[in-house]
VOVEX-912534 format. One record per residue: x, y negated, z of N, C-alpha, C, CB in turn; residue in three letters. Coordinates in steps of 0.02 Angstrom, whole numbers, plus 50000, padded with zeros to 5 digits. Glycine has a CB too. Layout:
<nodes>
n_east:n_north:n_up:ca_east:ca_north:ca_up:c_east:c_north:c_up:cb_east:cb_north:cb_up:residu
X:Y:Z:X:Y:Z:X:Y:Z:X:Y:Z:Ala
...
</nodes>
This chain:
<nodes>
n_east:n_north:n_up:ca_east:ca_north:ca_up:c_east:c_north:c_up:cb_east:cb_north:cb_up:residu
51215:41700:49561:51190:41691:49630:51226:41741:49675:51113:41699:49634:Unk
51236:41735:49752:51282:41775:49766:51213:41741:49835:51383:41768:49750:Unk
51199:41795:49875:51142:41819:49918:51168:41854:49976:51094:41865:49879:Unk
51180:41842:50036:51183:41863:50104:51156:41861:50161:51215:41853:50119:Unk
51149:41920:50221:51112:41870:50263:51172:41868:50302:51036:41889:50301:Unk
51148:41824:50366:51199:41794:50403:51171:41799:50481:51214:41717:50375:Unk
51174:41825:50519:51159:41830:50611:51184:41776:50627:51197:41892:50662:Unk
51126:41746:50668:51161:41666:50701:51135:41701:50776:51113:41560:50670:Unk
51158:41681:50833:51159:41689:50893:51159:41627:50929:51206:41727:50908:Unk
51115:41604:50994:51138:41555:51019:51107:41591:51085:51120:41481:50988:Unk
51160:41550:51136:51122:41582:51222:51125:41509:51234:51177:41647:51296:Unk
51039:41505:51294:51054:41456:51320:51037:41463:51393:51028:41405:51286:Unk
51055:41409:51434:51047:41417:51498:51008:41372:51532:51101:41420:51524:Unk
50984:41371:51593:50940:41307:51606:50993:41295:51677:50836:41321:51622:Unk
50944:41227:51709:51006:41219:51759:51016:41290:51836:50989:41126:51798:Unk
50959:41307:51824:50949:41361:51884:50993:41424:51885:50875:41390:51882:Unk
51025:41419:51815:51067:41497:51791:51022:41547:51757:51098:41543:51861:Unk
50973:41531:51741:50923:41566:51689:50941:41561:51608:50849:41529:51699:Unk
50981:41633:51584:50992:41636:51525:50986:41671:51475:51023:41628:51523:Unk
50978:41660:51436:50957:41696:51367:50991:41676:51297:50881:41683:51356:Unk
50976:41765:51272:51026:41764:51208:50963:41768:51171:51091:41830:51192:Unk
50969:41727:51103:50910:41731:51065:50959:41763:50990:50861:41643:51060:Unk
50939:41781:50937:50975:41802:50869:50910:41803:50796:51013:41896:50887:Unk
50943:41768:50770:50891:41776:50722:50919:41790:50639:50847:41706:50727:Unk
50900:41828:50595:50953:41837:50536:50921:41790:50470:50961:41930:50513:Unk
50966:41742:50462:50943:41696:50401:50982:41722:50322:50970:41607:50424:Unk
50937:41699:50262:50949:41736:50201:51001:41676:50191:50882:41753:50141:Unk
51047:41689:50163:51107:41621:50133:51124:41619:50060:51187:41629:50168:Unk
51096:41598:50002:51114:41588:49947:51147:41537:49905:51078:41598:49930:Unk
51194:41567:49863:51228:41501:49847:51232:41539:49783:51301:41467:49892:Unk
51252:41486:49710:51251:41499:49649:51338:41523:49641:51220:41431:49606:Unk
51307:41552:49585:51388:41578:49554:51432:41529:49541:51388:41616:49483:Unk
51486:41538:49573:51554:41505:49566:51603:41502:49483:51599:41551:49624:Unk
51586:41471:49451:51633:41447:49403:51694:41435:49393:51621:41412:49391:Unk
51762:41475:49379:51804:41402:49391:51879:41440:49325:51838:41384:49516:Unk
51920:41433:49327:51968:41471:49284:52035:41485:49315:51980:41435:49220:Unk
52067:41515:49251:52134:41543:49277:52180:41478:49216:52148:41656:49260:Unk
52240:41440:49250:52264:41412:49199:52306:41442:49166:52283:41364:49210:Unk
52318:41405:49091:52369:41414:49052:52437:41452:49066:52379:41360:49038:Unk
52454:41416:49130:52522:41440:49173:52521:41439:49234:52578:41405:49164:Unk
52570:41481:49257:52568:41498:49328:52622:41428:49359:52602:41591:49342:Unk
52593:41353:49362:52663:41307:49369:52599:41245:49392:52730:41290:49278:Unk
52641:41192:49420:52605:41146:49470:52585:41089:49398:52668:41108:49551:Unk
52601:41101:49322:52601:41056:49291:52530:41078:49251:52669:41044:49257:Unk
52524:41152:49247:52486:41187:49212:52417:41184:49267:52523:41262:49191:Unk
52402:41182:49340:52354:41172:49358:52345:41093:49359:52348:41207:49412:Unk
52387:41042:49350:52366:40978:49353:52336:40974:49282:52424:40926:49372:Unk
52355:40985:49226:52326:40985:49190:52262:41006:49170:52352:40994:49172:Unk
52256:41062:49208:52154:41097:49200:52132:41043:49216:52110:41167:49258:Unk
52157:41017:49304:52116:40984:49341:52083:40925:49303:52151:40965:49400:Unk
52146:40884:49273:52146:40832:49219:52050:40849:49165:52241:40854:49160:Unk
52058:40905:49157:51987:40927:49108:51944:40934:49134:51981:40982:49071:Unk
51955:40993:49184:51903:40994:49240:51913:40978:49302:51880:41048:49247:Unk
51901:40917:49337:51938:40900:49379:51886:40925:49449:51961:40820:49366:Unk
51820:40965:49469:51783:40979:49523:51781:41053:49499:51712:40935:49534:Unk
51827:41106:49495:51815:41167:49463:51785:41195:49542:51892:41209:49419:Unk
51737:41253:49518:51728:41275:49596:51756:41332:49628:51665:41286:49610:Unk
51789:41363:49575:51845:41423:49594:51912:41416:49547:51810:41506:49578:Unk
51960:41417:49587:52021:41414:49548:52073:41466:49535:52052:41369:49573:Unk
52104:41522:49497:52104:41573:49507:52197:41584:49507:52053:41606:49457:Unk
52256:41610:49538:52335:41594:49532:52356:41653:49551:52370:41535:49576:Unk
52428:41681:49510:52450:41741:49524:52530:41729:49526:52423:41794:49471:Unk
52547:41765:49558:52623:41769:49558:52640:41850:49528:52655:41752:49645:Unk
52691:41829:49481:52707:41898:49455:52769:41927:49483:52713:41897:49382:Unk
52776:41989:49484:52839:42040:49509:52911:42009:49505:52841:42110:49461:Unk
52926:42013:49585:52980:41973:49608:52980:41901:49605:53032:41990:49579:Unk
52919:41873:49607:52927:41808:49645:52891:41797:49736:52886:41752:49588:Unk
52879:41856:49746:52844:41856:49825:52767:41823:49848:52896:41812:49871:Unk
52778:41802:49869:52705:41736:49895:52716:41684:49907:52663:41741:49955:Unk
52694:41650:49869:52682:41581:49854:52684:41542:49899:52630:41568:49828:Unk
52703:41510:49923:52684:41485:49987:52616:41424:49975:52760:41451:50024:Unk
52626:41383:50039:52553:41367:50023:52583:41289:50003:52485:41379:50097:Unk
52637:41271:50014:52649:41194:49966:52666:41206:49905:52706:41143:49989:Unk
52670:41165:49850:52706:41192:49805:52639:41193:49744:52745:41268:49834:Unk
52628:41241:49721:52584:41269:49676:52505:41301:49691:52623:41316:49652:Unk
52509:41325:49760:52443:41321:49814:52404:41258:49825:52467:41337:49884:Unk
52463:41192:49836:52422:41148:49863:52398:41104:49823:52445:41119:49908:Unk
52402:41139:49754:52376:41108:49695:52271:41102:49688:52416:41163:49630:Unk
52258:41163:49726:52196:41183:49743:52181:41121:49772:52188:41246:49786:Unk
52129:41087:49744:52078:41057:49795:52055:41094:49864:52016:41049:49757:Unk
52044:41045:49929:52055:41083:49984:51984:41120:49994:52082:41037:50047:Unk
51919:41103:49951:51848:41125:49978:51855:41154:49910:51778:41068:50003:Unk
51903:41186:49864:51875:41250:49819:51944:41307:49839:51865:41225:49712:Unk
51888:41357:49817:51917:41434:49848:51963:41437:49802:51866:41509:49851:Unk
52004:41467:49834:52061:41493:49789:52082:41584:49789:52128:41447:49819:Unk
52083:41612:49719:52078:41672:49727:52168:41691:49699:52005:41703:49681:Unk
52210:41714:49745:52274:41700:49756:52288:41784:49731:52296:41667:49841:Unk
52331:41806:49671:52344:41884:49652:52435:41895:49657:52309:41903:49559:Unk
52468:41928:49686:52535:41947:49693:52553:42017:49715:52563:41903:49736:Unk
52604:42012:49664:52631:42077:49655:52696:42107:49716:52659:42071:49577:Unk
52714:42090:49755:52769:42135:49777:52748:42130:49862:52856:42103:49752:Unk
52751:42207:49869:52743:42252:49932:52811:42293:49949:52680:42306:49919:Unk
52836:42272:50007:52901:42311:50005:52865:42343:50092:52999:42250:49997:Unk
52851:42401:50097:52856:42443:50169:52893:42422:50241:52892:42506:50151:Unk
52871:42407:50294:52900:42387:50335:52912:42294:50361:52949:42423:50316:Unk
52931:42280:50305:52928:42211:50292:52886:42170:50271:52961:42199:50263:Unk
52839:42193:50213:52791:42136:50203:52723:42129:50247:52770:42139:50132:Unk
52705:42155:50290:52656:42167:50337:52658:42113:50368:52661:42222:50378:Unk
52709:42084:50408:52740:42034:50454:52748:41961:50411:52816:42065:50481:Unk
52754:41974:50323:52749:41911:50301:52697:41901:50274:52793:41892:50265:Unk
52642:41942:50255:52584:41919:50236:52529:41897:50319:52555:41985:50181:Unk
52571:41919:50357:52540:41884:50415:52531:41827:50439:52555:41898:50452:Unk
52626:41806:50422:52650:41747:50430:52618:41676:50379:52723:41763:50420:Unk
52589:41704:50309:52581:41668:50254:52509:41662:50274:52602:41699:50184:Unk
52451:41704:50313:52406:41674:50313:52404:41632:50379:52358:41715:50298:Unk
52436:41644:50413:52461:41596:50490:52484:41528:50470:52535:41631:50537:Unk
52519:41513:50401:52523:41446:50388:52477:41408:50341:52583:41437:50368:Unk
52423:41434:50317:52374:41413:50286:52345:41362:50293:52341:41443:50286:Unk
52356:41302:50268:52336:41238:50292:52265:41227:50319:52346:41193:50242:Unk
52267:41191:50378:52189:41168:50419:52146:41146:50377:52189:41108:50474:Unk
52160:41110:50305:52118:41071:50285:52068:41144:50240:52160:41000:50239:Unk
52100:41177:50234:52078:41256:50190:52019:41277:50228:52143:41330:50193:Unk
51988:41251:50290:51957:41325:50345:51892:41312:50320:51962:41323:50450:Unk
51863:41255:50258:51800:41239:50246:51782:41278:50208:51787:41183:50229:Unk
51852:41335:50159:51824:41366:50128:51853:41461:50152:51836:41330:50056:Unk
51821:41496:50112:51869:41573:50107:51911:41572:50032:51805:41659:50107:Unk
51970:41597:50043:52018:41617:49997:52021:41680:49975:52074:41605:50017:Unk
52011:41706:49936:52019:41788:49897:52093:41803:49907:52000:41792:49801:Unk
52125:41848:49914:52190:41869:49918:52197:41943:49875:52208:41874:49996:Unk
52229:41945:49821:52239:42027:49778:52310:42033:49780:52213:42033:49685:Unk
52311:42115:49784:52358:42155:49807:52361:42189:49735:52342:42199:49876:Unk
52420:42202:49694:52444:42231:49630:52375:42220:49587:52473:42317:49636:Unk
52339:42181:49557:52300:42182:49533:52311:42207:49447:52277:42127:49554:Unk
52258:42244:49397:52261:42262:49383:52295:42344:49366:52254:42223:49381:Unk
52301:42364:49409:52342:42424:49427:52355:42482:49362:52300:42459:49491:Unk
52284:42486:49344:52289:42525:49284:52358:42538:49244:52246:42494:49241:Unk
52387:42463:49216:52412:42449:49163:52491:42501:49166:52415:42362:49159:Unk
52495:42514:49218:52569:42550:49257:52622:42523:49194:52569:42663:49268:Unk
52633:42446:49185:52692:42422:49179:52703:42343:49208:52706:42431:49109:Unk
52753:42321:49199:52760:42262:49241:52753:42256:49314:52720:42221:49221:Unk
52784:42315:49334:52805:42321:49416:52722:42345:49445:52841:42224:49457:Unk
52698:42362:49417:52638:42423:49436:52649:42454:49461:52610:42461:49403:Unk
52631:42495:49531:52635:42535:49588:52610:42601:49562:52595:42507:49649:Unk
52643:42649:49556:52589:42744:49546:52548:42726:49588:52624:42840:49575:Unk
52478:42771:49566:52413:42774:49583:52448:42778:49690:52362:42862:49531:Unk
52482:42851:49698:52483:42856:49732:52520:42772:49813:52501:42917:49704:Unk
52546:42758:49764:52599:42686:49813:52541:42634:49811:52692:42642:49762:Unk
52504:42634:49752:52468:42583:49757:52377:42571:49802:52471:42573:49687:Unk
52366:42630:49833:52327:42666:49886:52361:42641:49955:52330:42754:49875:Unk
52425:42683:49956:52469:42666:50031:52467:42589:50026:52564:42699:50036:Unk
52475:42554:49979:52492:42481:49988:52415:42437:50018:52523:42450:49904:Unk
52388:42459:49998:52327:42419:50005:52302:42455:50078:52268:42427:49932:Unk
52311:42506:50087:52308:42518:50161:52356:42474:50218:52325:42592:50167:Unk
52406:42472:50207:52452:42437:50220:52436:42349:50226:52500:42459:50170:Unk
52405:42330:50187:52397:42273:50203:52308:42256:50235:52423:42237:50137:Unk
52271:42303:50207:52223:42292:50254:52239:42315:50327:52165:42324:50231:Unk
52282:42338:50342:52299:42344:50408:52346:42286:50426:52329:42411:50420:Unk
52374:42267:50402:52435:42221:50414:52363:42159:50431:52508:42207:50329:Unk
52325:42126:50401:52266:42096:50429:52226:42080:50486:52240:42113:50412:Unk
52203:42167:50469:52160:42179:50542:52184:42140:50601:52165:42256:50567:Unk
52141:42100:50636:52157:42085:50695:52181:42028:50700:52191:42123:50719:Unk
52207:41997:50636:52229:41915:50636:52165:41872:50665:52248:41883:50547:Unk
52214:41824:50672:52151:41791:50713:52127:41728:50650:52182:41748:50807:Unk
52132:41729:50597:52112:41686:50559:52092:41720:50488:52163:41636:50558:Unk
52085:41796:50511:52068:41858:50458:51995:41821:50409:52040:41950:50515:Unk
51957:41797:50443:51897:41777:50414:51905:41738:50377:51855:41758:50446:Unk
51961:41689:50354:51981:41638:50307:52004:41666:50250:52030:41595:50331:Unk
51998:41725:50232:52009:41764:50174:51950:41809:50164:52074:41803:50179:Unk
51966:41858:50096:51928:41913:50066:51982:41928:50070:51884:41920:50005:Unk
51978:41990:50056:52036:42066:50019:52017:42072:49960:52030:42154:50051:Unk
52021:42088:49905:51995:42087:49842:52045:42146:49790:51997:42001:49817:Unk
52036:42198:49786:52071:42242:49734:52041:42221:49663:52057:42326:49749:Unk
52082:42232:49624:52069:42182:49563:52071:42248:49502:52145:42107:49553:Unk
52022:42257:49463:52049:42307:49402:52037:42288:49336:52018:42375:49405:Unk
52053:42334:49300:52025:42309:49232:51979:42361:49218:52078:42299:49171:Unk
51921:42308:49162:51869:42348:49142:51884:42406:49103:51827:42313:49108:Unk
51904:42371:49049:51918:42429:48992:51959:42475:49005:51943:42407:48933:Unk
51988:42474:49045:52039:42538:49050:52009:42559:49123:52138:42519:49049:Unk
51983:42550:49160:51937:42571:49201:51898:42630:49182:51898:42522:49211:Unk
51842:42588:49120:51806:42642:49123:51826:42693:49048:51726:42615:49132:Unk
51872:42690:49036:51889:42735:48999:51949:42777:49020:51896:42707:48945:Unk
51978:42784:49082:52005:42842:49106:51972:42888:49150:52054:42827:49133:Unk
51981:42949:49158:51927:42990:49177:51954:42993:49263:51922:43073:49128:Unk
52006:42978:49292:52048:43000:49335:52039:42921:49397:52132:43019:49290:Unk
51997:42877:49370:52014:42812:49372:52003:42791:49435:51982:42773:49326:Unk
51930:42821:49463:51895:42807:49516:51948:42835:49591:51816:42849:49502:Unk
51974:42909:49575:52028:42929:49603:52097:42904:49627:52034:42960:49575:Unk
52106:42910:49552:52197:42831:49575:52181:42780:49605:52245:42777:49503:Unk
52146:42724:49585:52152:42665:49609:52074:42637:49645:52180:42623:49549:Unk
52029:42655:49608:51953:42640:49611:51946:42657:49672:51902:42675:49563:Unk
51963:42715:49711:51929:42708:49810:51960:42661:49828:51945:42772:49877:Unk
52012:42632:49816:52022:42573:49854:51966:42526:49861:52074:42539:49828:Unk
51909:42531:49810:51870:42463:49842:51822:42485:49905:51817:42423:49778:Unk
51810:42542:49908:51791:42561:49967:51788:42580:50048:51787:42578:49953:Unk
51876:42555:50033:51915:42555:50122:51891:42489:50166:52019:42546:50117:Unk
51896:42519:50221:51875:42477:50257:51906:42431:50245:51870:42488:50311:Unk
51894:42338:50264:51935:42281:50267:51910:42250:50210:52010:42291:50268:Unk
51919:42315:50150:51920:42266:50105:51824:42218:50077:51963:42315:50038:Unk
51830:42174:50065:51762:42116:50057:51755:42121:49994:51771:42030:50079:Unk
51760:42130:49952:51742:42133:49867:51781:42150:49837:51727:42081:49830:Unk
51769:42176:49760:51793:42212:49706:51802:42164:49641:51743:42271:49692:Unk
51860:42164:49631:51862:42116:49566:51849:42168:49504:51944:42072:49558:Unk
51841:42140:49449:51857:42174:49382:51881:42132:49337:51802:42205:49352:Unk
51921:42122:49307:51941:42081:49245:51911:42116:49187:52021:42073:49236:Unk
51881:42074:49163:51833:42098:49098:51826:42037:49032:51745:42114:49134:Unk
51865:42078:48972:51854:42052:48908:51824:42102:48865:51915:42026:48879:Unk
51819:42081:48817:51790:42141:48764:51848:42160:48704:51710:42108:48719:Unk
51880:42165:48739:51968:42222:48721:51925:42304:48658:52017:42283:48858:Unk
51932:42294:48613:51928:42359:48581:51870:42359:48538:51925:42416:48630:Unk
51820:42299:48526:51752:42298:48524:51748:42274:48468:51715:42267:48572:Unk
51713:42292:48412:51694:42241:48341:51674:42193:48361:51641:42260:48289:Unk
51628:42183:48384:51547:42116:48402:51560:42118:48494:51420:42166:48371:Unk
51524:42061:48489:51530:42029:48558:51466:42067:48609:51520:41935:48549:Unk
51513:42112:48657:51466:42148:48697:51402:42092:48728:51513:42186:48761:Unk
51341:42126:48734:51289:42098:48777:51320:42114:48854:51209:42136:48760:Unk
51277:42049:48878:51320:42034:48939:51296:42097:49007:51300:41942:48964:Unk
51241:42136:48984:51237:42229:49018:51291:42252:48997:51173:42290:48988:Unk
51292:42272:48925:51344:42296:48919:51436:42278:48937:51328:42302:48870:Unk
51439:42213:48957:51498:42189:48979:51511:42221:49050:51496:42111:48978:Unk
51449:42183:49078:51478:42187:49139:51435:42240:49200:51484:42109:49160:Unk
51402:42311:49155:51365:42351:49198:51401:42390:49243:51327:42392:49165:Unk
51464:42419:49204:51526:42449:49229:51541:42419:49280:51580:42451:49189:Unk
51571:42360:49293:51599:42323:49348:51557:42299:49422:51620:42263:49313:Unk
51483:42280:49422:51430:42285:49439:51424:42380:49472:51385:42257:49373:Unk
51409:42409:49444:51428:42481:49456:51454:42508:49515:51471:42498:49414:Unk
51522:42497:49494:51557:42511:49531:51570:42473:49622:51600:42507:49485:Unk
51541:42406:49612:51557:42358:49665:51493:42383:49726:51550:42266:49631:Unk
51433:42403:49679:51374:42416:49706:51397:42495:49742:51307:42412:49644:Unk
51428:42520:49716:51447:42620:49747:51478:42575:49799:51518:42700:49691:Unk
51505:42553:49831:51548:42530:49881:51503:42485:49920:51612:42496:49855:Unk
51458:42450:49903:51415:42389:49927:51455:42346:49948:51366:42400:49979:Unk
51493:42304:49891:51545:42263:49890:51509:42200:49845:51615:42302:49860:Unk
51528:42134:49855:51495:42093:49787:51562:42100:49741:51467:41996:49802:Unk
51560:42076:49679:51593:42068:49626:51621:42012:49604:51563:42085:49590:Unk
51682:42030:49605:51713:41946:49581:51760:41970:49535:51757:41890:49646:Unk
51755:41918:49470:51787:41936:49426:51842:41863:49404:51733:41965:49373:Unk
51878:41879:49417:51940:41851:49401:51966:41819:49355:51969:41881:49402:Unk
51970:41875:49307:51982:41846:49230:51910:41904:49186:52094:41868:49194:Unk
51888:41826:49153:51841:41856:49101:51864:41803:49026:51744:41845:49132:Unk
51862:41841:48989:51899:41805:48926:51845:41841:48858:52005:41834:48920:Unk
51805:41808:48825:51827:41824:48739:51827:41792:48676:51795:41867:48716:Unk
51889:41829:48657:51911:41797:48589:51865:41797:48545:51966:41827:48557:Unk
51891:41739:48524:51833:41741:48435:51854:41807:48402:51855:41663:48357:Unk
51792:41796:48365:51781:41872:48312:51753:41850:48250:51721:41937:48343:Unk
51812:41808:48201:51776:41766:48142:51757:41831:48102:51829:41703:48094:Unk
51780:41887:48078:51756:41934:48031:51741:42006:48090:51822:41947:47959:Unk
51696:42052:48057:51702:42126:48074:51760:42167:48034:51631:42160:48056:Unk
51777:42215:48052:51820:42250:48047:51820:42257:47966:51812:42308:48092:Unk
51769:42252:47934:51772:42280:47857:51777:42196:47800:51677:42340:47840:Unk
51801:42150:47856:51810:42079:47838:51760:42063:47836:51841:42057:47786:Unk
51688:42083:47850:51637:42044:47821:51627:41973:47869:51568:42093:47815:Unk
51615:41914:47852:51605:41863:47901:51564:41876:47977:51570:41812:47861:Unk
51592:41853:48034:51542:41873:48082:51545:41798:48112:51562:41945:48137:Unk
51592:41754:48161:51594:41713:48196:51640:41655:48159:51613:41741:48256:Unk
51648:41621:48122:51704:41597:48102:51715:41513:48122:51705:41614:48027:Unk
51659:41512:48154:51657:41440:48211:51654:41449:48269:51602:41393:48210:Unk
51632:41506:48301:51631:41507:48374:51567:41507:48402:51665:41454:48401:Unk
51501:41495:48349:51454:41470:48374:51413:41517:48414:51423:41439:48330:Unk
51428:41609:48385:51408:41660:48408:51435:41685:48501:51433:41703:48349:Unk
51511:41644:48480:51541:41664:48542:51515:41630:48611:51612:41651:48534:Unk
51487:41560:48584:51481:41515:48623:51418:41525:48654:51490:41457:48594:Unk
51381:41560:48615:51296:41606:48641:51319:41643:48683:51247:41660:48584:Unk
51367:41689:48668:51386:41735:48704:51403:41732:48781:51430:41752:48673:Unk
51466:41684:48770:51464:41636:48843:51419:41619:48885:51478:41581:48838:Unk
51371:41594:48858:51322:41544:48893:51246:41607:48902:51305:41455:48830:Unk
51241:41678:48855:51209:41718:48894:51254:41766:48957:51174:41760:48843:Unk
51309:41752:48950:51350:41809:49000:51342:41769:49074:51449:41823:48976:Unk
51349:41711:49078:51359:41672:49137:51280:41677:49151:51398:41591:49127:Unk
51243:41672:49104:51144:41676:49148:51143:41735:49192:51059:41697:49082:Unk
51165:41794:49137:51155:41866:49170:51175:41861:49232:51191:41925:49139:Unk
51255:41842:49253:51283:41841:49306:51248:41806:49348:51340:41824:49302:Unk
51244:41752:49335:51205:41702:49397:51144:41723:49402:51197:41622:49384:Unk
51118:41777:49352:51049:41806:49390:51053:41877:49457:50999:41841:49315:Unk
51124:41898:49461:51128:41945:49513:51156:41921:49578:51164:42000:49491:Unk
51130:41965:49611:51130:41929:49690:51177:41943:49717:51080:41944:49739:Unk
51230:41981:49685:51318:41981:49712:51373:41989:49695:51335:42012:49746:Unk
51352:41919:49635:51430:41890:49602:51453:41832:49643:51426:41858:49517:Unk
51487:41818:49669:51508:41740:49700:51529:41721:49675:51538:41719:49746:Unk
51600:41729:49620:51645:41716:49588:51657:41734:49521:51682:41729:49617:Unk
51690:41673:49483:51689:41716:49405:51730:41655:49375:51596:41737:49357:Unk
51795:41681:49345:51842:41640:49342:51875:41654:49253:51895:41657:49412:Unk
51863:41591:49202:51880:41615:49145:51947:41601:49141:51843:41593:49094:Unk
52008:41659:49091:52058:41654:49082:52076:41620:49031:52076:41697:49085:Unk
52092:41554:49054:52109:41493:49016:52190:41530:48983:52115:41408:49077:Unk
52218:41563:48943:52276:41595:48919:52254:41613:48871:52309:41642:48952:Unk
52313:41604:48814:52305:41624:48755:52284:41643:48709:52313:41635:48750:Unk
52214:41683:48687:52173:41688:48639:52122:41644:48672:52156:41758:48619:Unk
52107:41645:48726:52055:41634:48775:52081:41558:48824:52049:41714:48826:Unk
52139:41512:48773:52130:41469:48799:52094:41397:48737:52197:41467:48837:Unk
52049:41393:48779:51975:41318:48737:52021:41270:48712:51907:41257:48809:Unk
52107:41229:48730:52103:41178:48691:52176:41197:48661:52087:41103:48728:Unk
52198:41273:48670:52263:41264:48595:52238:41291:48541:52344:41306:48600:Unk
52293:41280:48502:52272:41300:48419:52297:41353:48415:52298:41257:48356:Unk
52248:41407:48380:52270:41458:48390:52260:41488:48310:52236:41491:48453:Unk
52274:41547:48282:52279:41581:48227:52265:41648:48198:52320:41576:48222:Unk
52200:41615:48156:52177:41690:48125:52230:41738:48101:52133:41681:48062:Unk
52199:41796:48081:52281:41837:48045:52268:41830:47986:52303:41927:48056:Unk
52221:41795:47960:52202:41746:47891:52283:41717:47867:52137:41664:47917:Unk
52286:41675:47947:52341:41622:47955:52329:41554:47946:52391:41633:47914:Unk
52268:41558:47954:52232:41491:47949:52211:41439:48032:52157:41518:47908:Unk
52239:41415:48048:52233:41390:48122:52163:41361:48130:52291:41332:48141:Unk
52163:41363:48191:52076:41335:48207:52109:41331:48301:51978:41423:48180:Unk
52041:41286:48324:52037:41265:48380:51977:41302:48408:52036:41194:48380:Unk
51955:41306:48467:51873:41329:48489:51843:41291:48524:51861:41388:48528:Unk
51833:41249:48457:51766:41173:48500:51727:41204:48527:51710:41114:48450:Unk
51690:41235:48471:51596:41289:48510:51631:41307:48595:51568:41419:48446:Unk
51659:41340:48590:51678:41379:48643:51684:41336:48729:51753:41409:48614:Unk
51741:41299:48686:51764:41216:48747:51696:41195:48772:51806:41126:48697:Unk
51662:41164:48710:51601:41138:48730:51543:41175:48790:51571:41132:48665:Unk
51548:41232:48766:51502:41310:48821:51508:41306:48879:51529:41393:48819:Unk
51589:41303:48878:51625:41318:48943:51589:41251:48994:51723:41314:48930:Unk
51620:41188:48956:51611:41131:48987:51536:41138:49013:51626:41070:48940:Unk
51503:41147:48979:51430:41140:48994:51425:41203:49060:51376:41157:48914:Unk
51435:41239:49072:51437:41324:49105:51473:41277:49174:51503:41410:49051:Unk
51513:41247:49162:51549:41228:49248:51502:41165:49257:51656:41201:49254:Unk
51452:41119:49230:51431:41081:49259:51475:41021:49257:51417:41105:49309:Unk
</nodes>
């Protein structure tokens, strides 16, 4: 559930020139947004989700280092025009990209204005490889483009969204410092976290998944949108003993993580990473070496988007 209020204003006048401003603040709720990240970053790889899930309600696309921004035909206009699209790209060059991320939300197609679009700036930052910005460039940058914003006249057709990762989030001590005030500058509208259970025997409870990320969004009074949430099966524990070896545990897992979420009042968004361990219809491989598919899982999902 994702919970706001909203100021409506109306003045009216009579014919004499007698007028008045009236304002009243209404509560606005809407359920958590479902939707994924595909297989590939390519116009064949979102036709194909669509093909499975063809009414997703969030659709999630990144461009990686040195391909720029996307424009909006092409692989953008793959989005259905009434679901949000949460758009992540990597390259900020000083001086210059201010004027084209201006230009890119200036051509944003009319049919788009029914919804808001998320926009992330170096997301995941932590990882400092794959054209990752130092703590310090990657602060200036996001200043930089929340300023490059400000003042557009179609600014409200987006979020700002800094994007991190959990696990390495909350296990650097320095974290909140480097990259983490960014969710607190002005401009920016919410805090992503990408969250799997990276490092974990058993499949975290969904507090324990996602208290950290929640946490942090709440120190800022930001809602939370998470981007990529992914987890892999876990057929044995670490000492081989059997734990999941159908999925059926995982598929609980799923289907309590998405309640939790849709029971707080400021997630809007929550987007699973349809990629590689964590994608529902390839075949994938124990280190058994025994291949398996994740029906349980597919099935969860399907059921979880409605």
């Amino acid at each position: 559930m994702f919970t706001r209020t909203v100021t409506l204003t109306a003045r009216v006048a009579d014919t004499g020139g007698n007028a008045v401003t009236v304002s009243t603040a209404v509560r606005v709720e809407a359920p958590t947004a479902l939707g994924w990240t595909p297989p590939g970053s390519s116009v064949a790889a979102v036709q194909a989700m669509l093909a499975r899930y063809p009414h997703p309600s969030t659709v999630r696309l990144y461009s990686g280092p040195g391909a720029g921004l996307e424009p909006w035909s092409g692989l953008l206009a793959q989005v259905p025009a009434d679901c949000p699209l949460h758009y992540s790209f990597k390259d900020w060059t000083a001086g210059t990209s201010a004027a084209v991320v201006r230009d890119w939300l200036s051509a944003r197609p009319a049919g788009r204005r029914r919804v808001v679009d998320l926009v992330t700036l170096d997301h995941e930052p932590e990882q400092q490889s794959g054209g990752d910005p130092a703590p310090a460039v990657f602060r200036q940058q996001w200043q930089e483009l929340v300023g490059a914003l400000a003042g557009h006249p179609r600014r409200r057709e987006v979020w700002l969204v800094p994007v991190f990762t959990e696990y390495a989030a909350r296990r650097q001590a320095s974290w909140w410092a480097d990259f983490g005030v960014v969710a607190g500058y002005p401009g920016v509208d919410a805090v992503g976290f990408d969250i799997y259970d990276t490092g974990y025997e058993r499949y975290r409870t969904p507090v324990e998944r996602n208290e950290f990320a929640l946490a942090q969004a709440r120190r800022v009074g930001r809602p939370l949108v998470i981007p990529e949430w992914g987890i892999r099966r876990k057929p044995t524990l670490d000492d081989g003993t059997p734990y999941d070896p159908d999925g059926a545990v995982c598929a609980q897992a799923m289907r309590d993580n998405m309640a939790h979420l849709r029971a707080q009042p400021d997630v809007p968004y929550v987007e699973w990473f349809y990629r590689g361990d964590c994608d529902l219809h390839a075949t994938l491989t124990y280190p058994s070496g025994r291949t398996y598919v994740r029906d349980a899982e597919r099935a969860a999902f399907g059921q979880l988007m409605g």
